[in-house]
N, C-alpha and C positions, 0 to 999 in steps of 0.2 A: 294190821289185822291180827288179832289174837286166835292161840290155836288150843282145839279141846281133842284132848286123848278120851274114849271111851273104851273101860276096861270093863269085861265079864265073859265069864264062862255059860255064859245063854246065848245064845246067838240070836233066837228071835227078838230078845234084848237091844240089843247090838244093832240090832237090823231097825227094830222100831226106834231108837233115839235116833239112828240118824236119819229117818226119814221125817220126824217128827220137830225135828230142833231146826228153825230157819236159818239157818246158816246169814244168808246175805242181810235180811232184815238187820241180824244180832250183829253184822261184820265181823265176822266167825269163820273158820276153815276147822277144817277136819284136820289134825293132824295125824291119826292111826285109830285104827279099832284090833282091840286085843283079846284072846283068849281064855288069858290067866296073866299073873305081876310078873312072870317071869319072862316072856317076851314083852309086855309092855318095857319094862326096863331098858330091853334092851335096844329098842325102837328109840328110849328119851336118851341115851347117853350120847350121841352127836349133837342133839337137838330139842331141852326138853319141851315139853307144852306148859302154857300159860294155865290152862285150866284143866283139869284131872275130872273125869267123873269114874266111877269105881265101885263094882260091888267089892263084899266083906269075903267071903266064903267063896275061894277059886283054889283050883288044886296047884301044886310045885311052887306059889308064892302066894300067899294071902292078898287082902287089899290094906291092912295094917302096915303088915311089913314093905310093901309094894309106896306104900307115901312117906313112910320113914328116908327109902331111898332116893326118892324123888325131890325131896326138900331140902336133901343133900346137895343135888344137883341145881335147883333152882328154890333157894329161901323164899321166894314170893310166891309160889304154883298159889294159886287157888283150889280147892278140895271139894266136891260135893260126895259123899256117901250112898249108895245104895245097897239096902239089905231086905232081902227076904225076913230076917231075924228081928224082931221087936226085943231087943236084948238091951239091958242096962249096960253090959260090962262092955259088949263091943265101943254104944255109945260114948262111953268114959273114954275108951282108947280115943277114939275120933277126938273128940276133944282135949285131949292131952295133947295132940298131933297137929291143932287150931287148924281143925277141918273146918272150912266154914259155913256145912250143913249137913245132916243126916237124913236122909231120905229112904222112907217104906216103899219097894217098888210097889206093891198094890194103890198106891194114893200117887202115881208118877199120871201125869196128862201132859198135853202138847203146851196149855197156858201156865200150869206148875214150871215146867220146865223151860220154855221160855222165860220165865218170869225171871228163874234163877239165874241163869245165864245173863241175862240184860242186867242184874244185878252185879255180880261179880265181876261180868265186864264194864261196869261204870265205877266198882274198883277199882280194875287195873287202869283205867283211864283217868284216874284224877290221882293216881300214884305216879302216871309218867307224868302229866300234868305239876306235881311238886317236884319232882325230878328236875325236870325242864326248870321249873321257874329256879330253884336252887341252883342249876348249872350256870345258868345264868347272871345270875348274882354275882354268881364266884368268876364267872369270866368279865363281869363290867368292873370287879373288885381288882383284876388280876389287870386287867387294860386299863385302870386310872393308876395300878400302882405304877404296869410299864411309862406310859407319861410322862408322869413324875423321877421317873431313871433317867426316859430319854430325857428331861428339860433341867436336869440336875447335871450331868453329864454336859448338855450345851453350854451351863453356865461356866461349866469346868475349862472348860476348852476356850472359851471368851474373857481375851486379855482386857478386855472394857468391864468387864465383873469382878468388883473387889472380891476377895477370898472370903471377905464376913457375909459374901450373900449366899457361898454354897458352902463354906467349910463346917458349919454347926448340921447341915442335912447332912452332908456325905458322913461327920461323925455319928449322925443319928444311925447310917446306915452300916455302919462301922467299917467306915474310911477314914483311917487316923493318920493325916499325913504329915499330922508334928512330929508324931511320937517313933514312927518308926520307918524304917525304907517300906518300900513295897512294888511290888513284883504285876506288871499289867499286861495283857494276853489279850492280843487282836485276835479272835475267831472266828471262822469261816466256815458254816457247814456246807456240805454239797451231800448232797444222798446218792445212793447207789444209782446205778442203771438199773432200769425197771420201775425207780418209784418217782414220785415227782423230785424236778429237779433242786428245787429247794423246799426250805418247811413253807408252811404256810402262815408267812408274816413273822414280827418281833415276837407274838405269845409263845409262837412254836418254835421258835429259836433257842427264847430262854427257857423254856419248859425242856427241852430236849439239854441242852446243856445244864442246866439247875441238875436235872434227875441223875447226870455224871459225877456231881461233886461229892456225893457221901463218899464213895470207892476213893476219893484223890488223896480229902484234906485228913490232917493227923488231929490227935488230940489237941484242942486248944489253938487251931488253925479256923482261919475264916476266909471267904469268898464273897464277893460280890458281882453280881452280873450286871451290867448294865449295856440295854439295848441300845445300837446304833441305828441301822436300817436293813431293811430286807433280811437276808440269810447273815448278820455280821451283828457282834456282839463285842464288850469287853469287859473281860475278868478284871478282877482285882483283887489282888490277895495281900493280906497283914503280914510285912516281915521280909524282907525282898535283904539282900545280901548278910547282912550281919546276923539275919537267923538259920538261914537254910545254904548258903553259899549257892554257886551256880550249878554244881551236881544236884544240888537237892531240889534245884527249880528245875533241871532235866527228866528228875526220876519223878515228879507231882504232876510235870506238864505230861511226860510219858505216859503216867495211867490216866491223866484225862482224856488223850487218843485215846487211849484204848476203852476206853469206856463208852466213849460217843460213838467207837467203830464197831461196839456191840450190838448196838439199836442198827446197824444197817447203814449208816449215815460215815461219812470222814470228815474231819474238819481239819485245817491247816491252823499252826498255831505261829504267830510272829508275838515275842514278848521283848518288854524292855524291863531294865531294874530300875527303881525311883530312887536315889535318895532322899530321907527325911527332909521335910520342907512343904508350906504348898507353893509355892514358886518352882521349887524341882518337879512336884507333881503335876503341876499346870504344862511346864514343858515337855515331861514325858507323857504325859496324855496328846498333846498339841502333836509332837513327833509320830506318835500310833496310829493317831488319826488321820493323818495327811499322807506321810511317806507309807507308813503299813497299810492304808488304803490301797496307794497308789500299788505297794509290791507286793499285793495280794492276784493282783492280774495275772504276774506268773507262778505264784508261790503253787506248787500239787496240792491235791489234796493230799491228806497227809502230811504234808512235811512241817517239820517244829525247826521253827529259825528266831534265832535272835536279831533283832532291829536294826541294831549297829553293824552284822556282818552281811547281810546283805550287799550284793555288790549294786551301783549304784545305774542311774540308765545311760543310755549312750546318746552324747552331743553330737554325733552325723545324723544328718539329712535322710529321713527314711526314702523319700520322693527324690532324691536321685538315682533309687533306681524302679523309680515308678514305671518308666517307657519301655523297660525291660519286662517286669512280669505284665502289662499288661498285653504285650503285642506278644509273647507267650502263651497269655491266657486265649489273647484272639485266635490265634492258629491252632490248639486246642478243639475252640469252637467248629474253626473250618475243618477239622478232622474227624466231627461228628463225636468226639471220644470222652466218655465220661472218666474213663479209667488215666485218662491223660491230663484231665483236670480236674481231681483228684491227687493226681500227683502232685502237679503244679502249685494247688492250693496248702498241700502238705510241707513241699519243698519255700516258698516264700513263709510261710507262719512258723518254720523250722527257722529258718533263715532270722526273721523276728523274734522269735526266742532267745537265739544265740548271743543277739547283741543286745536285748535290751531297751528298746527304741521305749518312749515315753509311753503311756497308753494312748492318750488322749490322739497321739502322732499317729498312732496305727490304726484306731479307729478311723480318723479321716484319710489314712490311707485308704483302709480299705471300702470307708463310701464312696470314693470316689472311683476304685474300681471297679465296684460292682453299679456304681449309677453309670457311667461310662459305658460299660458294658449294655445292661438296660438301654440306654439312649439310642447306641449303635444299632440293636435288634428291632427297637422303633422305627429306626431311621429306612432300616432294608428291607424290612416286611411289611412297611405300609398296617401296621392293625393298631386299634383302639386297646387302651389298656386303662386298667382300674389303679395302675404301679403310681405310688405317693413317693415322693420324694420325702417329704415333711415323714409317714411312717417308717422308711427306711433308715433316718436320721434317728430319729428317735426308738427305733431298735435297736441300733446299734450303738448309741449313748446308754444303756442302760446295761449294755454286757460289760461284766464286773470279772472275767475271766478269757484269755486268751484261748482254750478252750473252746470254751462256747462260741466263742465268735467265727473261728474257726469252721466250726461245724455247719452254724448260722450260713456262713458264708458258701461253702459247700450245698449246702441245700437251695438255695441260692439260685447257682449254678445250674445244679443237676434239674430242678425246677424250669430253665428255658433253656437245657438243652433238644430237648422236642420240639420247641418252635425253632429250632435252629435249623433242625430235620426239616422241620415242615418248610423251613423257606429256600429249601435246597430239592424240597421231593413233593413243592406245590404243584410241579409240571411233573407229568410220569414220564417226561424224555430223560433220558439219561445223558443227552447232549446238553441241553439247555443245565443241567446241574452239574455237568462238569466246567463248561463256559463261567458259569459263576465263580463254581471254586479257582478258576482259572486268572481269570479278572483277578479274584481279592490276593491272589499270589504275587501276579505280576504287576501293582499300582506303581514300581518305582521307572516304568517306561512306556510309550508309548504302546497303545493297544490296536490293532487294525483289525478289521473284518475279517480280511482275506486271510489273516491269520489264524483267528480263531475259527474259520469255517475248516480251513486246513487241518488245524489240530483236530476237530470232530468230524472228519472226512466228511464234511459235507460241500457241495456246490452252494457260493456264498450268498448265491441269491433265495434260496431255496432257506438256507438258514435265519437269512436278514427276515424273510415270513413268519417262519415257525417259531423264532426268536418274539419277534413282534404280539405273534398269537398265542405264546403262554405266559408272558410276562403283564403285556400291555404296553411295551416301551419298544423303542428303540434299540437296536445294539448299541448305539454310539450314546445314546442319552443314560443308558444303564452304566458304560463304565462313567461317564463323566459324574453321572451323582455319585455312586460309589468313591469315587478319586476326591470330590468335594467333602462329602461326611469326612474320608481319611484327615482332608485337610484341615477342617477343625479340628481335628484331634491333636493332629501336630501342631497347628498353632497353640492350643491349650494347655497342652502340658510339655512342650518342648520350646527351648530358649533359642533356636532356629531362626536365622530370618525367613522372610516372604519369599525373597529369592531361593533361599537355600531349601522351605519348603515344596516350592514351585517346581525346581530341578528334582526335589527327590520323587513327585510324580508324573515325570516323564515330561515336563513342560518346558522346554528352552528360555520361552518368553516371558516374562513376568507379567506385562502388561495384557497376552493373552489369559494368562491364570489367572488376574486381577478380574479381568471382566467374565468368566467363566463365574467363578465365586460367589461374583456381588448378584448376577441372575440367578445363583442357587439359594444365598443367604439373607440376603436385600443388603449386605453390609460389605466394604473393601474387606481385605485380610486385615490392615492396620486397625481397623475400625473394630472388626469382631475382637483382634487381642485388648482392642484397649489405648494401644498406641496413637490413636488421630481420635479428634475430637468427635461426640454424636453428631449427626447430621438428619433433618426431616425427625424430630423425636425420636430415633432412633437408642434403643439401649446402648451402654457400649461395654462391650467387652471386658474381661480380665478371667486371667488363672482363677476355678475356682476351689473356693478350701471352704468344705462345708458343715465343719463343725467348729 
């Protein structure tokens, strides 16, 4: 919607156009009605108007000088004139001014003046109208040429691609990788807090990074950008050791920080140096692309590192000590405490950091604690859930930063720790929610009635009801499913035998556990790890790793 400022020192003026001029017909707003040029001005300087209408003759600012300003402010105002004065010279000004009409108020009606309006505003609409179709152009020009980056770039990195099928482009694009070393710069944007988390796509990547290179390169220096995927791009610059030495690829990559840090945005820079060759080029691209990928997961934002000193990732087992954060994170849960997992989540991803575990390793760690977790609050709360496996997999494949995952996971959490609440404060007794909490304490021994009526001073017959009436279960049927879930879990992710699970909750007998199990699961314990063969179609079992 276009907006008309009406300026004049008549107010009945003033008052007759806007009652006169259809706004909504014309898709029109009013954006002020003025006295004289000197408060109209002041009303357009945050904000000017699309269309101006304006007498000549107003006291403290004329309407001459009052358009002169305005045009300042917005090149395209559109102008209509109104003068009492049938005057040549005022005319001439208007038109010097490419007002684009002069209007007698005496000859002003409601169809005159609609007419005008519907006209100007079918200027401004076939001006945004070439706008648009120009922007356009130039982003479908801008998006065939990234394409061509990114499928240049593939070939580069594809030891199946003789070098005669990209090495004549990449020269086109002045990538000379006979003639000289050259210097290549894995980057990473991440925008500030507050704005979105990345750009929006390879346009905005290379657009945001392109706009930093005037400030970097020196005379007779060149750059190439070429898009990878999402927020991650690679430079390439002409001249890598033998022209600029390694101070000089510190101080060029420096002000490229700094430059990208200007717009609000940080990028992390990991670079390698090429020697001349495309066989050296091809590997030091191959090297960027896979290991700078990969150690981009911890790289900060901000930080400039070079390729080769990165320290490398760690060959321990991240999932030995899976059974640890995760029966941390469970008790956590049973403590209602967001503030405690939080920590927890801070303390393991800290812990991850330190050593470096692979990324791909920590991802399926942590899908599995968090599906784990998910499965377990299925399992004791009995509710229907819209929770995808298949989505949570695939969100978590696509986090490209430790960080974010981090946080992801956090959110996570903090997201069903209210159902946690809720399956401990479904019943308003404060007996029955402590009995819970009590059971998931004690799974590694036997549980009796008379015991837990004790502990909630209640008469245990009196509790076996109340128990029964806010649950739906049994006392005894409640700890035994609870003691079952536990024991999938130890089967699952601990290398335990049957027996040794068995004893750890509170079962002497193995063969009683065995039969406990297979009426909770339809499966033996051997059969759910995996160990004995399926039986009646039954799935079978194994550890699972889900990425």
């Amino acid at each position: 919607m276009y907006s008309v400022m009406l300026v004049d020192d008549d107010q009945p003026v003033l008052d007759f156009l806007t009652a006169v001029i259809p706004w909504n017909e014309l898709g029109l707003s009013l954006h002020s009605t003025c006295k004289n040029g000197l408060v109209a001005l002041e009303k357009a300087r945050d904000c000017p108007p699309d269309i101006l209408i304006t007498d000549i003759g107003m006291p403290y600012m004329d309407g001459i000088e009052l358009i002169r300003e305005l045009k300042m402010l917005n090149g395209e105002l559109r102008v209509a004139v109104l003068s009492c004065m049938d005057d040549f010279t005022y005319a001439q000004q208007a038109v010097k001014l490419m007002v684009n009409d002069y209007v007698l108020k005496e000859t002003i009606s409601r169809e005159m003046i609609g007419g005008l309006l519907k006209e100007l505003t079918g200027e401004l609409r076939r001006r945004d109208e070439e706008k648009a179709q120009t922007l356009k152009w130039k982003n479908m020009a801008r998006s065939q040429q990234t394409l061509l980056k990114q499928n240049l770039l593939q070939r580069i990195v594809s030891r199946e691609t003789p070098v005669g099928d990209w090495g004549p482009d990449a020269a086109e694009l002045g990538i000379r990788t006979e003639a000289a070393a050259s210097l290549a710069v894995l980057c990473r944007i991440k925008c500030s807090k507050g704005a979105e988390d990345t750009p929006a796509g390879d346009l905005a990547v290379m657009a945001l990074v392109e706009s930093a290179l005037p400030g970097v390169l020196q005379d007779g220096e060149g750059a190439v950008c070429l898009p990878v995927s999402g927020r991650d791009c690679v430079l390439v610059f002409g001249g890598g050791p033998g022209k600029s030495g390694s101070a000089g690829h510190l101080s060029r990559l420096g002000r490229l920080r700094a430059a990208i840090g200007r717009t609000g945005a940080a990028a992390s820079l990991q670079y390698i140096s090429i020697p001349p060759g495309s066989g050296h080029f091809r590997e030091g691209m191959i090297s960027l692309l896979t290991q700078g990928r990969e150690y981009a997961f911890y790289v900060k934002p901000g930080e400039l590192l070079e390729l080769k000193e990165i320290r490398p990732f760690a060959t321990e087992d991240l999932f030995a000590c899976y059974s640890e954060a995760s029966g941390e994170i469970r008790e956590a849960f049973l403590e209602e405490s967001a503030q405690r997992l939080a920590e927890l989540v801070a303390k393991w991803m800290e812990y991850i950091r330190s050593r470096r575990f692979p990324p791909r390793q920590v991802k399926e760690w942590t899908l599995k604690l968090l599906y784990d977790n998910q499965l377990r609050l299925m399992a004791r709360q009995q509710f229907q859930s819209s929770f995808s496996l298949e989505v949570l997999h695939d969100t978590i494949s696509g986090m490209d930063h430790i960080d974010s995952l981090e946080e992801w996971a956090m959110g996570f959490f903090y997201e069903r720790l209210p159902y946690i609440r809720e399956m401990y404060q479904e019943t308003r007794r404060d007996e029955i929610k402590k009995v819970k909490q009590y059971v998931d304490r004690n799974l590694n021994r036997k549980i009796t009635l008379e015991e837990v009526a004790e502990y909630t001073h209640l008469n245990s017959s009196y509790f076996s009801r109340l128990f029964k009436k806010e649950t739906g279960m049994s006392f005894i049927h409640y700890v035994t499913h609870t003691k079952m879930e536990h024991a999938k879990e130890l089967l699952d992710q601990s290398p335990q035998s049957v027996e040794q699970v068995a004893e750890q909750l509170g079962y002497e007998n193995k063969s009683y556990f065995t039969k406990l199990f297979k009426l909770h699961t339809g499966s033996t314990p051997g059969e759910f790890r995996g160990e004995e063969g399926p039986k009646n179609g039954q799935l079978q079992g194994s550890r699972r790793r889900y990425l």
